[in-house]
N, C-alpha and C positions, 0 to 999 in steps of 0.2 A: 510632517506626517509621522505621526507618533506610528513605535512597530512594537506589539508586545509578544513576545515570545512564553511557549511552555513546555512539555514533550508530555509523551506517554509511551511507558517502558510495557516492553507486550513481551511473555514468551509462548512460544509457535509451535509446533511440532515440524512443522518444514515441508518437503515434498507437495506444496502447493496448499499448506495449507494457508485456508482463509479466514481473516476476523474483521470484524462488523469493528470500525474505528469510529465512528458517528457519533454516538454518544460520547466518548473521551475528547473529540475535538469541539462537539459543541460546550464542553464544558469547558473546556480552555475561552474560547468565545466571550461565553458569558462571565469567567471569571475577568474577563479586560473590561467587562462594560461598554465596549464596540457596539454602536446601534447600525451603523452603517460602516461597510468597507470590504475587505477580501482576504479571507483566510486561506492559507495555504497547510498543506501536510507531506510533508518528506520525509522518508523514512532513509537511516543511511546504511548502505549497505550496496554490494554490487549484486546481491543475487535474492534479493527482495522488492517488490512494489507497492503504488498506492494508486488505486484506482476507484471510479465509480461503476455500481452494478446494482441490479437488486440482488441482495445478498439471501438468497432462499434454497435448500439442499438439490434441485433440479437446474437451477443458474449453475449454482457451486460445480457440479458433476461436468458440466455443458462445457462452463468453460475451461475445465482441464483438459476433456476431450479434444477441445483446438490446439492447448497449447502444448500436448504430448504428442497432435501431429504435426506442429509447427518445430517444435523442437524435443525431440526424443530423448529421455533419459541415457537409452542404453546405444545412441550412435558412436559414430567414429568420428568422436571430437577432438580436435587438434589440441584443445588445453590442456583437455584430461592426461591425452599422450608427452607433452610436453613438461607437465607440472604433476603427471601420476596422481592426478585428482579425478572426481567421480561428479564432480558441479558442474559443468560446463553447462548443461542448459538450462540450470539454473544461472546462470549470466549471461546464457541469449533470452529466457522470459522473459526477466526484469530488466531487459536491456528494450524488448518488444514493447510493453506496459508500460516503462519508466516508473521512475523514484517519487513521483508527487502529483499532486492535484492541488486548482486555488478552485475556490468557491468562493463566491459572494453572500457576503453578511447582510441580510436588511431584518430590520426590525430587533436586533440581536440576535437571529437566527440565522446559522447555514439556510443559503435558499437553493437545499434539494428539493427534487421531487417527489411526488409519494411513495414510488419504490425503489428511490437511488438511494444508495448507502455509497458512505464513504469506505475502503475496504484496505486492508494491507493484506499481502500475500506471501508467503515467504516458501521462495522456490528452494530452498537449499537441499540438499539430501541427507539434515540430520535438525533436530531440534533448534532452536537457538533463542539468546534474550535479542530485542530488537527495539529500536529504539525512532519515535517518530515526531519530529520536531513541528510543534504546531507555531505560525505565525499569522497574528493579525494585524491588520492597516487598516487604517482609520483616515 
């Protein structure tokens, strides 16, 4: 079972923000030549994800709104207090979302749906480069 690997280096602004990875991973895809099999994307990092959505500026808003009330910027988080940092919910989002998504390749294409995007997220509370390891199976 052959596995090829590739990444795509992304930089973010942070604080939830979202990017459209769909295109960078199907080109990973197609540069293997994979007609059939199942691609994955992980992004590494503890205070980042990779998720599917349709990726459109009313989703985008919606879903920060759950995850500012799921997990609050400005609480009374125990990391922040312990390590004097300002992240901590940005490592319970991407702790909520998780680090990756597989998709299934048929025809050499991701078989998303019309308005699923493949997405990274990066909760942090400052900019950052990020880094998203794509793998195909075959």
């Amino acid at each position: 079972m052959p596995i090829h690997t590739g990444q795509l280096n992304l930089s973010t602004q942070g604080d939830a923000d979202m990017v459209d990875i769909t295109d960078g991973v199907q080109r990973v895809v197609s540069a293997t030549g994979v007609d059939e099999g199942l691609a994955s994307a992980f992004v590494r990092g503890s205070t980042a994800a990779v998720t599917t959505m349709e990726h459109e500026p009313g989703n985008v808003a919606d879903l920060r709104s759950v995850l500012d009330a799921l997990a609050p910027p400005r609480a009374d988080w125990e990391h922040n207090r312990l390590n004097h940092d300002t992240n901590s919910h940005a490592h319970q989002r991407a702790s909520i979302v998780g680090p990756s998504e597989a998709v299934p390749v048929t025809g050499g294409r991701l078989a998303l749906g019309t308005w699923q995007q493949l997405v990274l997220i990066d909760f942090d509370d400052r900019p950052r480069s990020r880094t998203v390891f794509v793998q195909v199976v075959s």
